[in-house]
N, C-alpha and C positions, 0 to 999 in steps of 0.2 A: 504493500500500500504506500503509495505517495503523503507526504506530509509537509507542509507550508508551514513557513513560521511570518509571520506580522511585526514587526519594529514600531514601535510608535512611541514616537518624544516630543512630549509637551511640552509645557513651559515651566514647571518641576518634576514632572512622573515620565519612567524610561518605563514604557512594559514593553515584554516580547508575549505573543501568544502561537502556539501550536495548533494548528487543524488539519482535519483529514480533507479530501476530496468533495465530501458529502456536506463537508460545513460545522461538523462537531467538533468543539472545541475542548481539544483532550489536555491543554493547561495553561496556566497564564503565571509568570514573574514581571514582577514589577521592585522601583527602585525608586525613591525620590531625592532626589538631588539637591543639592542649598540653593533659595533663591540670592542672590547678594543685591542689598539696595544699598549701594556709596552715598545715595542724596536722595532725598524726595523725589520719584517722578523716574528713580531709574533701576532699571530691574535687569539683571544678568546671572552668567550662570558662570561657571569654572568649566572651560570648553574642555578639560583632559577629565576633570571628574566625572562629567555627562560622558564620556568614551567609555571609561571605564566600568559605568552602571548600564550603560548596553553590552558591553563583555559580562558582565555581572548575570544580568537577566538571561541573556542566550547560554550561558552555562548553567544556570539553576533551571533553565527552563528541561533542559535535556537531560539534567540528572533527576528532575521531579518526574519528567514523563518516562522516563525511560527507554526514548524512543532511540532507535539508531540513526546516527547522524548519517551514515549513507544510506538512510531513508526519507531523508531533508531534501525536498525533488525542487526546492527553492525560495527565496529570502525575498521581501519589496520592506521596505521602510517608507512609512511619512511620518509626519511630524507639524510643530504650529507654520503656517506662514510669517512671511514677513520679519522684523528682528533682524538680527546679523550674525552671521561666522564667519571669520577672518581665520585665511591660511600663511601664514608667513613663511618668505623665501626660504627661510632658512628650516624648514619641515617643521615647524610648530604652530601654535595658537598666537596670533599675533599679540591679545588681548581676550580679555572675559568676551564670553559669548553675550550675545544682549538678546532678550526676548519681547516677545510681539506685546507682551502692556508695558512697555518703555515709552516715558512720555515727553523725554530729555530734547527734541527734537520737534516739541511743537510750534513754535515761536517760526520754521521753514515755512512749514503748509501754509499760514497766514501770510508770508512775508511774499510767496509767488503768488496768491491768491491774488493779493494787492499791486502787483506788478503788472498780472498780465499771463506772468509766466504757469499756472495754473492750466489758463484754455489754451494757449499753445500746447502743453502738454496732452491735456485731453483729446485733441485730436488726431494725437499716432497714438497712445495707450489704452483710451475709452477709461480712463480711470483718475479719479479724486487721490491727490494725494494726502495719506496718512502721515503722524510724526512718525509712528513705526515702522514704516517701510524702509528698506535698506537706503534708497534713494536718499531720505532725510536723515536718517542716518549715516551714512559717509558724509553727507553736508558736515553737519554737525562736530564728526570727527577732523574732515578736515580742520574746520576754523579751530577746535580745541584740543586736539591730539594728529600734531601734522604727523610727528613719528612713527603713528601708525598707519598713515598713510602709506609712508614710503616703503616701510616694511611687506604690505601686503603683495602675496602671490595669487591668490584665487579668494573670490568673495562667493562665498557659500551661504545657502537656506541651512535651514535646522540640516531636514532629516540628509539632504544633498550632503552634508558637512559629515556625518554618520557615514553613510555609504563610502564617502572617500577612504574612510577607515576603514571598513570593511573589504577595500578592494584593493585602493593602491591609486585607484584611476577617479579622474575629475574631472564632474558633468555637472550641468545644471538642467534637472529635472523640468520640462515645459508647463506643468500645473503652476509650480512655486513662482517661476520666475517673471511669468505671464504676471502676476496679480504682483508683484515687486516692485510696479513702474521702469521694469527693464526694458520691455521689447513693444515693440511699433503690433499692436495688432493688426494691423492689416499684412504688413506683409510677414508676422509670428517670428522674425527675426530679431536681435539687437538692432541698436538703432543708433549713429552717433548723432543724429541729430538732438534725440531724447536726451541723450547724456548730457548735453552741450546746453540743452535748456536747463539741467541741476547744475551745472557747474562739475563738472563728473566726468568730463571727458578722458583722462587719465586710467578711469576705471575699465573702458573695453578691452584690454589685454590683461583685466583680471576677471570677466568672466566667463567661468567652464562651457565647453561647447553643450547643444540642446542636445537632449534625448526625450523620449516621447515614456509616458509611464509602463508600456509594458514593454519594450527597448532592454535587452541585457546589457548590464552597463557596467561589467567585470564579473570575476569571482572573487570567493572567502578564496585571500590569502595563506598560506602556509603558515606566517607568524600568525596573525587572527585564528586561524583554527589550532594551536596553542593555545589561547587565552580562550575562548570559548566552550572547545569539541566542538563544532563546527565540523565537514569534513570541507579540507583543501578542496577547491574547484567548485565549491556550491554555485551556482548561478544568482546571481544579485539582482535584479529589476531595478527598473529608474524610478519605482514609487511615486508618490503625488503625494500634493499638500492636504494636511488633514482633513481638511474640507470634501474633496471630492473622495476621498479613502472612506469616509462614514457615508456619503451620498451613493456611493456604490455598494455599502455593503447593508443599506437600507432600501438597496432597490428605488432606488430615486431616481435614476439617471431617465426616465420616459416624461416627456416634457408638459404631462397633465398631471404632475407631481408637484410638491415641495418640500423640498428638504427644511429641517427647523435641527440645527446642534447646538443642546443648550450646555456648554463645559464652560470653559473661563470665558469663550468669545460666546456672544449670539451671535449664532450664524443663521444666515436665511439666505436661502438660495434657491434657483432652477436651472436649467436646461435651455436654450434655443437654439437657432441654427444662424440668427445674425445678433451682433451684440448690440445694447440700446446706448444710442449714441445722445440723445441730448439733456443728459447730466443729469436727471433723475435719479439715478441710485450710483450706491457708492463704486460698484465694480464691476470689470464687464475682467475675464481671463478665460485664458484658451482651459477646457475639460477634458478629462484624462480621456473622450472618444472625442479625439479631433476634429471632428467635422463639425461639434458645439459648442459655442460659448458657456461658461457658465456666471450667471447673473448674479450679482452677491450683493446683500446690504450687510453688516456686520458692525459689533463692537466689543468690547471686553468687556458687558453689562449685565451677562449669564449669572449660570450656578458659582462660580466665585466669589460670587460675592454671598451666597447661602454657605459656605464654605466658615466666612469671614466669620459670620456671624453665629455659628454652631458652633465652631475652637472658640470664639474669645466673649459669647454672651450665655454660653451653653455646657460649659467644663462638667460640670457635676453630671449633667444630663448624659454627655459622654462614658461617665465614670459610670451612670448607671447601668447603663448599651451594655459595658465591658462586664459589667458584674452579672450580670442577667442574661447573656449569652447573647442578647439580641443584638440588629443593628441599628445602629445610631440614626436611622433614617427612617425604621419602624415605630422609636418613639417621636419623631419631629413628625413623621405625616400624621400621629393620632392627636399632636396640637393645633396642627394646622384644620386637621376636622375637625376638631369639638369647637369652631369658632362657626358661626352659621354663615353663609354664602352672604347675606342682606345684610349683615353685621359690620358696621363701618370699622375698618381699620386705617391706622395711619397710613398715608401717600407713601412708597418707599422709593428714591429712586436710587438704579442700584449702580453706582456712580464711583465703586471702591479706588476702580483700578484707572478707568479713564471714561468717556461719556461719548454717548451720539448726537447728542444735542449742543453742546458747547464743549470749544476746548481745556475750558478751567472748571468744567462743571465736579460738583462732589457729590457724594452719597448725603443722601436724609430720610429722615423720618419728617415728616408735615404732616400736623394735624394730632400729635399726643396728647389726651386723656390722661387723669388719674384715674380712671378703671380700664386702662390701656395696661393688659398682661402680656409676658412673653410668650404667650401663643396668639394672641394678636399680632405681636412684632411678626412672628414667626409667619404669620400666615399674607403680612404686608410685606415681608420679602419675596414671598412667593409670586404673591399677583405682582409686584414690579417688576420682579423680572419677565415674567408674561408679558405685561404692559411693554417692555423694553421690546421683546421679540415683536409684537402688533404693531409698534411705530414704526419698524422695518418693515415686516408684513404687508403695511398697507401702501409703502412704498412701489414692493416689488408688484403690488395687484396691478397697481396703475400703470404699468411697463407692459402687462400679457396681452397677449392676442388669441387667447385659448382662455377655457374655463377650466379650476384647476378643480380636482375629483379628489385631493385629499392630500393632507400633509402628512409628511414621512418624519417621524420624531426620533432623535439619538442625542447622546449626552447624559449623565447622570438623572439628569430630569426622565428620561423615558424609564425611569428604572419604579418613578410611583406613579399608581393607580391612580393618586390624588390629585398629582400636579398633571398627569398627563392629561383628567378631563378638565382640569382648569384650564390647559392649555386650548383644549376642542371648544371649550366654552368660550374664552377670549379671542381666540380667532374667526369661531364659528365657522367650520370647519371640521369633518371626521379627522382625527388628528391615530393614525397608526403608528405600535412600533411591533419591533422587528425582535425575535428570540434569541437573544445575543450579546452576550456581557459586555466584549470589547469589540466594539465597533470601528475605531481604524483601524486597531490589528487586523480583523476580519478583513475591511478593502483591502489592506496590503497583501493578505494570503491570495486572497481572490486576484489579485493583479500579478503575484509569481504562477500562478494554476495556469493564467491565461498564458505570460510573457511564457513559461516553457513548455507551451501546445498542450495543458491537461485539459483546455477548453478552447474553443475558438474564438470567443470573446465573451465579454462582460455581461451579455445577457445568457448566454449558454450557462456559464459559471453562477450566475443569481439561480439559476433554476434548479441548481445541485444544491447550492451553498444557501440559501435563506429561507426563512420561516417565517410568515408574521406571527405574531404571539398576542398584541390586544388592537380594538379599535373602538376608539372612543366617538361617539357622538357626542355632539354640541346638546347639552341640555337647556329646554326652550324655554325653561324658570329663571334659568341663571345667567341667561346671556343677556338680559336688556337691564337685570344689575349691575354684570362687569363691563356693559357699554358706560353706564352713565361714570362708575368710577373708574373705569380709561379717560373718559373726561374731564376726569378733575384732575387723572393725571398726568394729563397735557394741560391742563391750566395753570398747573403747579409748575410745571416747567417753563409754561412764557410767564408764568411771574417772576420766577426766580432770577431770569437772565441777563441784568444788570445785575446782579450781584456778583458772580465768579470773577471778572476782572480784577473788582475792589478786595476778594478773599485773596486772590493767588497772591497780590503784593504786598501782602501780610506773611504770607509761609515761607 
């Protein structure tokens, strides 16, 4: 029997996952790695640590499963878009890796916006520039770390910067780099004229040539299969950016779909065949099946910030999870129920890490009570982040040319019953997920099945490999409550919006 393994590194968690043919996932390791913040606003990682906990994971993964590694028929990694990996000349890490909620870099986006330099951009990339994008990032690096400048040999995505390791050989995946502000979409190539409008021109002779996501793009090394058991000669895949790695392995990719990934980013995404060119949503990049765009609004406004608030307003509750054998997720969904649907709770907007609304925007509560308990907070985190996915939502509606038949749900969120009909409910919308713990690992197995012919393509491969598991219908009590309080929480936001300016220049 053949067996695929999945890479997937976020923006702290390295997991590797194992699957058969058929799609069962016979194990998963994972690893988290430190996040480092030097200053307010900037978020990085220790690029040889993150190496090391993907050797880590792909070793534990094969001594947990016991599988034989010359029964590994092949590897795809993805990982977060956007961020930065710096390869230097001299075979190392130039610097700390930086990841996708870096916010060190926002003061670019506003400064070409106001220039001019913005819609010139948009019209060879189809895309809004972000502070996270590597683009504004070498900005930044130039003017405040030229040394790193000079040093760089190859500018890498996350998981592109992974595989280099894995192989020896340096590509840049066309998912990742598409959505990067790298390359001219029209003609899918680099572009110096793009680079020439960031001030970047410097950088075309450091980035890796394209390969396409099912493209073999090396093998596992001799030294790598040391450090893993791995066997020497594995076939690597060019993998894709986590985005499209979970929309494949949710069966999203049919263009009367929507993808919804609610992990650190909300992502919200589709499919089409030409990309929307007049500046409506945040992102048009080429989809790991070429022939489509895929359409993106996005932000770092997701489960992250549910995260936030479970470690640092929630410890005992945690402590209880661990004592009681349960998980920590089965006692937060029965607070988030015992609060009734019509029950007003505070506005949340979930603004931890960075915002879609404004660039200085911050996380709040609006609207606290003193009979406001932590299962209210609890359950106003909840509908925000909802409320955060339907602000994109309703973005990407206004872009289709088709009626969509039902969103495809992945992310920690599709994991409860609760959030998931909250989600059906807020979008109104059958909101489906799919039977399957790790969802980019899954794309990436699905993407090695195809790239060494266990399938013909990505929809052959859904047919073996996926399951839906629930489908939520929009309940028709609760949807024209969570309309009226999406309302207020969008009212909340245009009132707030002279205020971020005046906080930032206080932090």
């Amino acid at each position: 029997m053949n067996y695929y393994i999945g890479l997937d590194n976020g923006g702290t968690m390295t997991k590797a996952a194992l699957y058969t043919s058929t799609g069962k996932e016979v194990g998963v390791c994972s690893v988290e790695t430190k996040m480092i913040t030097p200053k307010p606003g900037f978020t990085e990682r220790d690029m040889e640590e993150m190496w090391l906990a993907n050797c880590k994971v792909l070793k534990d993964l094969l001594s947990k499963t016991k599988v034989d590694a010359s029964d590994v028929a092949g590897i795809a990694c993805c990982g977060h878009g956007k961020g930065l990996y710096l390869w230097d000349k001299d075979n190392k890490p130039v610097r700390n890796g930086i990841i996708s909620t870096d916010n060190r870099a926002y003061e670019y986006p506003k400064k070409w916006e106001k220039d001019g330099t913005a819609q010139k951009v948009f019209e060879l990339s189809y895309q809004k520039i972000l502070a996270c994008q590597p683009v504004s990032l070498l900005a930044w690096l130039k003017d405040n770390e030229p040394e790193s400048i000079k040093s760089i040999r190859w500018i890498f995505e996350c998981k592109d910067y992974v595989r280099f390791r894995l192989t020896g050989e340096a590509y840049g995946e066309i998912t990742d780099y598409s959505g990067a502000n790298f390359l001219n979409l029209q003609t899918r190539r680099y572009d110096a004229d793009l680079l020439k409008l960031f001030g970047l021109e410097f950088a075309m002779e450091m980035l890796p040539p394209l390969k396409n996501s099912t493209d073999i793009c090396g093998y596992i090394t001799s030294e790598v299969a040391k450090l893993t058991g791995l066997k020497a000669g594995t076939p690597v895949a060019g993998g894709m950016f986590d985005i499209d790695a979970c929309a494949i392995a949710v069966d999203a990719a049919h263009e009367d779909r929507i993808c919804m990934i609610a992990g650190t980013w909300s992502i919200n995404e589709y499919i089409r065949r030409e990309a929307v060119t007049d500046g409506s949503v945040m992102m048009n990049s080429i989809f790991c099946l070429p022939e489509y765009y895929l359409i993106e609004e996005c932000s770092p406004t997701s489960a992250g910030n549910n995260e936030w608030f479970i470690n640092t307003l929630l410890p005992e509750l945690k402590a209880q999870a661990k004592q009681e054998g349960k998980s920590i997720y089965e006692l937060v969904n029965t607070l988030v129920a015992s609060i009734p649907v019509k029950e007003f709770c505070p506005i949340f907007l979930p603004f931890l890490m960075a915002s879609n609304v404004h660039p200085n925007a911050k996380a709040s509560f609006v609207g606290l009570s003193n009979y406001h308990t932590r299962a209210h907070l609890m359950r106003s985190v909840y509908e925000g982040i909802a409320f955060s996915h339907r602000y994109h939502f309703d973005k990407l509606l206004a872009t289709r040319n088709q009626p969509v038949k039902e969103i495809r749900l992945a992310g920690g969120v599709a994991n409860s019953k609760e959030w998931t009909q909250l989600f059906a409910d807020v979008m109104k919308y059958p909101v489906e997920t799919v039977d399957i713990g790790e969802t980019g690992a899954l794309g990436c197995a699905m993407t090695a099945a195809v790239a060494v012919g266990e399938f013909k393509n990505f929809e052959e491969a859904a047919k073996h490999m996926i399951k839906v598991k629930n489908r939520m219908e929009p309940n028709p009590q609760n949807v024209p409550v969570y309309e009226k309080k999406y309302a207020l929480y969008k009212q909340v936001i245009s009132a707030l919006d002279g205020v971020w300016d005046n906080m930032q220049k206080l932090m």
